[in-house]
C-alpha positions as CSV (number, residue, x, y, z in Angstrom):
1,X,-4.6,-0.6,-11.2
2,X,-3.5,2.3,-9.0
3,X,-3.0,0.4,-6.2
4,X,-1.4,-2.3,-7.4
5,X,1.3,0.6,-8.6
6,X,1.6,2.0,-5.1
7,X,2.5,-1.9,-3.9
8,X,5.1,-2.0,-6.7
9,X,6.9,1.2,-5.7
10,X,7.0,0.5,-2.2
11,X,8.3,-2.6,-2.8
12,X,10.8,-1.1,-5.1
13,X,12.7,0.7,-2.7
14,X,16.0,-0.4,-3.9
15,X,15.8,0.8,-7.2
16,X,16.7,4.0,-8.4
17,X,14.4,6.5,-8.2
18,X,13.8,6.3,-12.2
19,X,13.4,2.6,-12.0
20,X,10.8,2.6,-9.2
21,X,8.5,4.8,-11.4
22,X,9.3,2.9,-14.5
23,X,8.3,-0.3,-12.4
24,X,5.3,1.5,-10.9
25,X,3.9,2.2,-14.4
26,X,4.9,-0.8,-16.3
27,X,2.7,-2.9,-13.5
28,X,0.1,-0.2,-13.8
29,X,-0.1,-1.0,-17.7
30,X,-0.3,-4.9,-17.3
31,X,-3.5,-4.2,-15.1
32,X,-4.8,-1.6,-17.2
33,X,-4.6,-4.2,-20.0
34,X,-6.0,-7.5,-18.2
35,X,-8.9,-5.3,-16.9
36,X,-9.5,-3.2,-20.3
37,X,-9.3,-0.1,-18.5
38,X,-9.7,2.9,-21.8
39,X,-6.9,4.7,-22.4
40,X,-7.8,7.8,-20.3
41,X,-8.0,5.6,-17.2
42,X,-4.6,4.3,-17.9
43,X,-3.0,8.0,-19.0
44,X,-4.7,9.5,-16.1
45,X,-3.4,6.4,-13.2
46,X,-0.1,7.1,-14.9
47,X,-0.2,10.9,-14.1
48,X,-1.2,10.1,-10.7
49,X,1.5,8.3,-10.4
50,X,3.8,10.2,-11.4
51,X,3.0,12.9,-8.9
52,X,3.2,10.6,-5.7
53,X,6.3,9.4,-7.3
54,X,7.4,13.3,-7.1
55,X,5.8,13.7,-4.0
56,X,7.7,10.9,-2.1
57,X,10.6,9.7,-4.1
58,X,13.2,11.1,-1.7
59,X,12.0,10.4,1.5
60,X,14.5,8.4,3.9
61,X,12.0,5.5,3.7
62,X,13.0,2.1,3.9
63,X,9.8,-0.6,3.1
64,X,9.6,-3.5,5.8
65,X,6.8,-4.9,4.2
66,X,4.3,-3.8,1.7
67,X,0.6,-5.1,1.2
68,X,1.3,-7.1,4.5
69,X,-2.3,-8.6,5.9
70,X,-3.4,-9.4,9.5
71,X,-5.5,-11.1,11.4
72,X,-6.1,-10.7,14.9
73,X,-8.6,-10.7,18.0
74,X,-11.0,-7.9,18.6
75,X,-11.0,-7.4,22.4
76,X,-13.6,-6.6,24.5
77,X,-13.0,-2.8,25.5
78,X,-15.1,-3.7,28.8
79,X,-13.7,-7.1,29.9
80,X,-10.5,-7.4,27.7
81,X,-11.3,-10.9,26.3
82,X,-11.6,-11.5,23.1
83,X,-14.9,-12.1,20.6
84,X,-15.5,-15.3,19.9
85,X,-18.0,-13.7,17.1
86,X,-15.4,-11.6,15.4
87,X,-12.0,-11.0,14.2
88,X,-10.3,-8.3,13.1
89,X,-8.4,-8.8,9.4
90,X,-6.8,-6.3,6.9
91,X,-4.3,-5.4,5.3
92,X,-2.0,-2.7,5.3
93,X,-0.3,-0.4,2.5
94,X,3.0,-0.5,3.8
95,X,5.0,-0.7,7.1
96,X,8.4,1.8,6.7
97,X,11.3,2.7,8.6
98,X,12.4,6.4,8.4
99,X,16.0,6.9,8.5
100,X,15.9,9.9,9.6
101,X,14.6,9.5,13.2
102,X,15.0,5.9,13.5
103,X,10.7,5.1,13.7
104,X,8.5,3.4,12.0
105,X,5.4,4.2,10.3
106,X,2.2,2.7,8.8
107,X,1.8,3.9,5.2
108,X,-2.3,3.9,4.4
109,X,-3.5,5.2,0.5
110,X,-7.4,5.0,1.8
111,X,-9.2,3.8,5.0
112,X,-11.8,0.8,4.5
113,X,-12.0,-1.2,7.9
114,X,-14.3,-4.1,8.9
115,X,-14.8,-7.0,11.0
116,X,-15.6,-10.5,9.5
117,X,-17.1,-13.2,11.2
118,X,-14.6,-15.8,12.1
């Protein structure tokens, strides 16, 4: 339920900064509800939410894309090729530009990383 708060603040970029958090926690209640999270789960998401809010609100960030997967090759680190056993597939939190020094940056809430047979 968390999470899918983070994705609807990033992806909210264009609202005010009141709006975004509003957003954030009314998606964070519709989860809450279809899971039956208990009230302290929901109260205490909410107030995590409200501090990244705080936290990062006023960054120069612009969101490219949020929750955007891949899939790609996992090369050999010896010969280069790629495995015809593996992939590599994810997905990241968000992808940003920065405003204030014209880069972008990968935006990752936790690391979990595997490779899947293909």
């Amino acid at each position: 339920m968390f999470h899918l708060a983070l994705e609807t603040w990033w992806k909210s970029y264009w609202a005010s900064p009141a709006e975004r958090l509003d957003l954030a926690i009314h998606a964070m209640k519709q989860a809450a509800f279809d899971h039956g999270a208990d009230d302290e789960e929901a109260f205490m998401a909410a107030e995590l939410m409200r501090g990244y809010h705080l936290r990062w609100f006023d960054e120069p960030l612009l969101t490219l894309y949020a929750e955007h997967e891949f899939d790609m090759p996992l090369a050999n680190p010896v010969t280069g090729r790629a495995s015809r056993t593996y992939v590599l597939r994810g997905k990241i939190d968000g992808y940003v530009f920065d405003s204030r020094d014209g880069r972008h940056y990968l935006v990752e809430h936790r690391r979990e990383h595997g490779f899947l047979d293909s």
